[in-house]
N, C-alpha and C positions, 0 to 999 in steps of 0.2 A: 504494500500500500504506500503511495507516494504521498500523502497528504498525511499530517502529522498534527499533534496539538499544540496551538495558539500559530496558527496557518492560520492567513487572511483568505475566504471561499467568497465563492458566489454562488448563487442555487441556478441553476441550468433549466431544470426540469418537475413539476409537482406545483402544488397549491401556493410555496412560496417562491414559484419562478421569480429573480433579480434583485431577491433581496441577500445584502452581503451580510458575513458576519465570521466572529472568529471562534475557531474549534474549542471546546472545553474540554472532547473528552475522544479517545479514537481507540476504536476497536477493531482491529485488522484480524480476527478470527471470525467475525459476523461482516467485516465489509461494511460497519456502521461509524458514524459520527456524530456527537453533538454539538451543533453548530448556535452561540448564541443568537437569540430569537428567531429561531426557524422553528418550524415543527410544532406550535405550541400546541399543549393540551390543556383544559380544565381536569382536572382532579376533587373529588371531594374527599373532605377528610373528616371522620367522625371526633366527633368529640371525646375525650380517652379520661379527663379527669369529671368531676362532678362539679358542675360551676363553669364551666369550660363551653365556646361555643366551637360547633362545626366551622370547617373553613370551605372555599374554593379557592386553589390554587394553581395555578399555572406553572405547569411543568414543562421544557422541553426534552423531546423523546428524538430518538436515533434516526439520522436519514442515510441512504446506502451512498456509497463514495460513486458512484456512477452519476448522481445527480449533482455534483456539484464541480465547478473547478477553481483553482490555487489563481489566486489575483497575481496579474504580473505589476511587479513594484515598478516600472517605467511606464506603460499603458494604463494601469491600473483598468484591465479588462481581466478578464478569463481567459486563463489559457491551459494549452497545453503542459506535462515534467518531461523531460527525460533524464537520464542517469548518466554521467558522464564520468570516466575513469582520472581523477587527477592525483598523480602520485602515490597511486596505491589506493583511496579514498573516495567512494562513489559518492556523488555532486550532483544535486537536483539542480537542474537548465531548465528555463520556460525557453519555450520553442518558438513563440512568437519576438521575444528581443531576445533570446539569447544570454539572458543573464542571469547570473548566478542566486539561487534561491538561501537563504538564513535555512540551515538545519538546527 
């Protein structure tokens, strides 16, 4: 998985198509991430003490790495990674400028 946590995304495709935001959380066993405020959900949550009210809370849930792509720091668009060999040490490239991604 090329895309890692606190990577700047864009959402490609789904209900939150073009809104940006940055990873909190990446899961590359499920191909999932949580990207701040993407995906939101309501949650209810029962009341647990005596005295205590229920809540609704907004939660965000996991969106799969195929809907989204890594902002390029130059275009600041969407772009493609590739891996690039420097010195022994594989090197995320966005393919649209060419420049070297923060790991």
């Amino acid at each position: 998985m090329k895309i890692r946590k606190g990577d700047n995304v864009i959402v490609i495709a789904g209900k939150d198509k073009g809104i940006s935001g940055k990873v909190l959380h990446a899961y590359p066993k499920t191909s999932t991430l949580i990207v701040d405020g993407v995906n939101i959900k309501k949650r209810h949550r029962r009341a647990t003490k005596s005295g205590q009210h229920g809540q609704i809370i907004d939660k965000a849930n996991p969106i799969h790495v195929s809907n989204v792509q890594l902002i390029d720091p130059k275009a600041n668009k969407g772009t493609r990674v590739r891996l690039v060999d420097k010195n022994g040490k594989k090197v995320r490239v966005a393919i649209k400028s060419g420049t070297e991604l923060a790991s």
